[in-house]
PAVEXLO-593030 format. One record per residue (C-alpha): z, y, x; residue in one letter. Coordinates in steps of 0.2 Angstrom, whole numbers, padded with zeros to 4 digits, always signed. Example, Ala and Ser with C-alpha at 12.3 -4.5 7.8 and 13.67 -1.06 7.14 Angstrom:
# residues 2
+0039-0022+0062A +0036-0005+0068S 
END
This chain:
# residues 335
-0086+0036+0016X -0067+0035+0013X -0062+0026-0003X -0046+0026-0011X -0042+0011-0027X -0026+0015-0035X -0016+0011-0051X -0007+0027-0052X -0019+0041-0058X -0032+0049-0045X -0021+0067-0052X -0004+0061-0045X +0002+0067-0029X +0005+0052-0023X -0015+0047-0023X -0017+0062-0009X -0002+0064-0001X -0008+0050+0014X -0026+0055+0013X -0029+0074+0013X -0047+0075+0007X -0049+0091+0010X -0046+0087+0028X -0057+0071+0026X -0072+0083+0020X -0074+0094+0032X -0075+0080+0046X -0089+0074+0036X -0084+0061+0026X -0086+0060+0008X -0071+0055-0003X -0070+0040-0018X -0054+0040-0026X -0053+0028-0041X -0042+0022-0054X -0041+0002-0053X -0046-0008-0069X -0035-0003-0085X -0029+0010-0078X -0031+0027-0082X -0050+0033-0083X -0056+0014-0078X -0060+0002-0092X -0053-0015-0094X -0037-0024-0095X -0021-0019-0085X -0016-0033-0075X -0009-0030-0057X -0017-0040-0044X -0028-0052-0054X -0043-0042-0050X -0044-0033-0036X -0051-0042-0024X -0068-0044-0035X -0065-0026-0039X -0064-0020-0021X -0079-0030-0016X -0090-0021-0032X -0082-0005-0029X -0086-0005-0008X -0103-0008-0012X -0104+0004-0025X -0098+0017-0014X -0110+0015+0002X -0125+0017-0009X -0120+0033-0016X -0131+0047-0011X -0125+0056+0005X -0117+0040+0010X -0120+0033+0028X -0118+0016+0021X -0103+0014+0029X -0085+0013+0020X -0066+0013+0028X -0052+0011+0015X -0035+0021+0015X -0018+0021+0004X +0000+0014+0003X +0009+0000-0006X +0000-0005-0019X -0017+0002-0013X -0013-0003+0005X -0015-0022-0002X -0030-0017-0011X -0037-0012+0005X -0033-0030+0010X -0040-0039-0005X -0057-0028-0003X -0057-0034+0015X -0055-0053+0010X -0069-0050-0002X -0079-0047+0014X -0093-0033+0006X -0104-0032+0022X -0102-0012+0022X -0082-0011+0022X -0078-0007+0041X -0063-0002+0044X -0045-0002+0033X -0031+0008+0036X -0015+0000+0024X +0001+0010+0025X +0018+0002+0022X +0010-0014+0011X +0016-0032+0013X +0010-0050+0021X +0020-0062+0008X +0025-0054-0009X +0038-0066-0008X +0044-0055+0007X +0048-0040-0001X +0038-0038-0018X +0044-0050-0031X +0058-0060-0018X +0068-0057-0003X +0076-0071+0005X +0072-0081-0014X +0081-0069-0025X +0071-0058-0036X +0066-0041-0030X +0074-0035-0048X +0078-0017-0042X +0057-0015-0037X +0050-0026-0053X +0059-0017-0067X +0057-0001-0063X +0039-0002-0059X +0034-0010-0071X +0042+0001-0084X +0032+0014-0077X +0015+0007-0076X +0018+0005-0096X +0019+0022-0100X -0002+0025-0099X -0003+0005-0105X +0005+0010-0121X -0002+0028-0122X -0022+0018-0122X -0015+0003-0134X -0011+0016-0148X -0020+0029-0143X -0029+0030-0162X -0012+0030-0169X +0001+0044-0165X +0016+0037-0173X +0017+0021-0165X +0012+0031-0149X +0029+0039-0150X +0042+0027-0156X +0030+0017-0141X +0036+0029-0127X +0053+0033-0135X +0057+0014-0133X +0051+0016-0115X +0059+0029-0109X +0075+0021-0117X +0075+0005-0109X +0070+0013-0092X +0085+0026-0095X +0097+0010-0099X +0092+0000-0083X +0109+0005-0072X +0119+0003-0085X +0113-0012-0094X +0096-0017-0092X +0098-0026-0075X +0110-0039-0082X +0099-0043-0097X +0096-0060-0104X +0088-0072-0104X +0082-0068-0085X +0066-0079-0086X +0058-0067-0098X +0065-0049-0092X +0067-0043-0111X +0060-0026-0109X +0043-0030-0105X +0044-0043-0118X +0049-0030-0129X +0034-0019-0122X +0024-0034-0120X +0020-0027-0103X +0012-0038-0088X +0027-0037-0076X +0025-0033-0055X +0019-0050-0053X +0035-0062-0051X +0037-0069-0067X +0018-0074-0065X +0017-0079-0050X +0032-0090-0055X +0023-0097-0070X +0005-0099-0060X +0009-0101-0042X -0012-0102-0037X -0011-0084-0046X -0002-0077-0032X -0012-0078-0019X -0023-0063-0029X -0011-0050-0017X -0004-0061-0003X -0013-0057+0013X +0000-0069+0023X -0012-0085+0029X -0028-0075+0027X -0029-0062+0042X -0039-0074+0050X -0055-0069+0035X -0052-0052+0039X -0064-0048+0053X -0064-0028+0053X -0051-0013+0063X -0036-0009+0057X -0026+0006+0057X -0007+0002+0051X +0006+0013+0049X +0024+0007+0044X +0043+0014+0043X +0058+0010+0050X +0067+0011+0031X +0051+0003+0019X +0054-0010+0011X +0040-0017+0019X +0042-0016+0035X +0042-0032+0041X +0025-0035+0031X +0016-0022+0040X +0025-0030+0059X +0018-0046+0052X +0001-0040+0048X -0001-0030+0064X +0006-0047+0074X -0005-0058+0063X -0023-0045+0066X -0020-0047+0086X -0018-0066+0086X -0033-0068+0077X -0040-0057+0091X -0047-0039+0078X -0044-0021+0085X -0029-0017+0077X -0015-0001+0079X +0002+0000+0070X +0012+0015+0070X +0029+0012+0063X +0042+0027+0061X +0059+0032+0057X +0051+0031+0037X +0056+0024+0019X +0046+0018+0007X +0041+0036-0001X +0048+0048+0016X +0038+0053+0030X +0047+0068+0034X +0059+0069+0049X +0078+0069+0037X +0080+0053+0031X +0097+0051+0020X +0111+0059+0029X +0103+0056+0048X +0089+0070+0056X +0079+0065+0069X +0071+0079+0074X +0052+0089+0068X +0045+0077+0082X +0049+0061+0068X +0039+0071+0054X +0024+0064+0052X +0017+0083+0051X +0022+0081+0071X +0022+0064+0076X +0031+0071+0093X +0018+0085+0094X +0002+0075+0094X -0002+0082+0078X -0004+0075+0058X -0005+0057+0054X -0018+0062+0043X -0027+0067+0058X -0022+0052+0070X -0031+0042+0054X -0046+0052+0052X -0048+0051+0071X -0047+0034+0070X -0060+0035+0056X -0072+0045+0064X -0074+0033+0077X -0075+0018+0066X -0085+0023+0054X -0093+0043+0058X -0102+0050+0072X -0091+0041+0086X -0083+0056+0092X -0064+0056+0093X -0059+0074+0093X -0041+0072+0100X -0036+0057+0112X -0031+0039+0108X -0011+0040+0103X -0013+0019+0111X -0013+0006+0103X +0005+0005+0097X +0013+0019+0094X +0036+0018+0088X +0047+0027+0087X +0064+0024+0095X +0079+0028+0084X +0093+0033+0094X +0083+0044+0109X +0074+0047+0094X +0056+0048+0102X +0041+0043+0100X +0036+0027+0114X +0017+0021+0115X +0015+0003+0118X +0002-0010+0119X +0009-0025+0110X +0021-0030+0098X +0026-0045+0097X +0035-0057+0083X +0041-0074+0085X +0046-0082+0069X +0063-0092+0068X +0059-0097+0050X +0048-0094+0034X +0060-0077+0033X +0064-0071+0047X +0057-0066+0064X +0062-0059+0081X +0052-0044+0086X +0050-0033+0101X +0036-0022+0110X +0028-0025+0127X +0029-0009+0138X +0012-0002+0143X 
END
């Protein structure tokens, strides 16, 4: 069983486009793609974070004792439904066994709602402008007129944010989402309620997370040092774990990234001719969680690649020595 919990909508691309489940199906596994609470089809109140850890441990359960199930569940996604991945695991439902978070953070004050102490304005604005579009299509949904003047007034003030809504006042309370009355990304929360944040930071916690993971990062993400730092911090704490990072941004696996191309080997439809990620992952998976049968060969353990040669390098290590809170000095071991 592969399960899926995202905010976005089980019908947008982005809910399939790093987990094929076609490709998952006829490996065997059965496929649970869900809308998280408040969003979409799922009941509830929309508020980011606040209950996904709860969620995930109801919803694994859930899962394994579907019929056809084997009873056991691995979690895949990216960003936002990479850390519910984490949250699930911390929850520690006895028949989650594996996770595999793509390009997700440690610390949301790395990346998500700060970087180095400033406010990650340019991610929490837009993001949470979008989120309000179904918030506000379920608050008036018995009432068409306030529907539209609702979602004309949204698409405005995410239209205005280049040229004006960025510099805003008062900057404690961004005044779209007052005007909205939309929860934001997290930060002004988390600012408010400081115990709060710890419902998405996994930073402190790997330790609690006794299962395998599969991580996969890029080069260009945003979070890229979140998903070095969770790799680093699974291995100390002595789990299974394999991280491939490569020459990626946030939303691009393919192999052009900006102005610079680095050859069909860095598309992740080639990963240097070893085949799809998707596969690497579901090879992983059916060792994990299915029959035990690998069908193609182990990629190792860590697998990078180089800018520059622009190749792919297997390793067995990578390690991260910290010189602050905020910073960190990282390097692979050669196999």
């Amino acid at each position: 069983m592969l399960l899926s919990r995202l905010p976005y909508g089980k019908q947008m691309s982005m809910a399939v486009a790093f987990l094929d489940p076609l490709a998952a199906a006829r490996r065997g596994f059965m496929v649970v793609i869900q809308d998280t609470r408040g969003r979409f089809a799922s009941d509830g109140e929309w508020e980011p974070w606040t209950y996904e850890e709860k969620d995930g441990y109801d919803t694994v359960r859930w899962a394994a004792a579907l019929p056809g199930s084997n009873g056991s569940v691995g979690m895949i996604g990216v960003s936002y439904f990479g850390n519910t991945q984490w949250m699930a695991a911390l929850s520690k439902p006895p028949e989650l066994k594996a996770i595999a978070p793509m390009i997700t953070w440690s610390d949301p004050d790395d990346g998500l709602w700060t970087r180095g102490g400033a406010i990650e304005l340019g991610i929490t604005a837009p993001w949470t402008l979008m989120m309000g579009a179904d918030a506000l299509m379920r608050r008036h949904r018995t009432d068409p007129a306030a529907l539209v003047s609702s979602i004309g007034g949204l698409v405005q003030d995410m239209d205005g944010l280049a040229n004006s809504g960025y510099s805003d006042l008062p900057a404690g309370r961004f005044p779209a989402f007052a005007r909205h009355n939309l929860p934001d990304l997290g930060y002004e929360r988390s600012r408010r309620e400081p115990d709060w944040a710890a419902s998405c930071r996994v930073a402190g916690r790997h330790d609690e997370v006794d299962l395998p993971t599969f991580q996969v990062g890029g080069w260009y993400d945003i979070f890229a040092q979140g998903t070095l730092d969770n790799f680093t911090a699974m291995r100390r704490a002595g789990r299974p774990a394999t991280l491939i990072m490569g020459p990626w941004t946030h939303t691009n696996r393919q192999h052009v990234i900006g102005d610079v191309n680095f050859g069909f080997g860095a598309n992740a439809e080639f990963m240097g001719m070893r085949g799809r990620l998707h596969d690497l992952q579901l090879d992983w998976y059916q060792r994990t969680i299915g029959d035990g049968e690998a069908l193609e060969p182990d990629t190792g353990r860590v697998l990078l690649f180089v800018m520059g040669i622009n190749q792919w390098r297997e390793e067995t290590e990578w390690h991260c020595h910290a010189r602050s809170t905020r910073t960190s000095t990282c390097a692979p071991t050669h196999a």
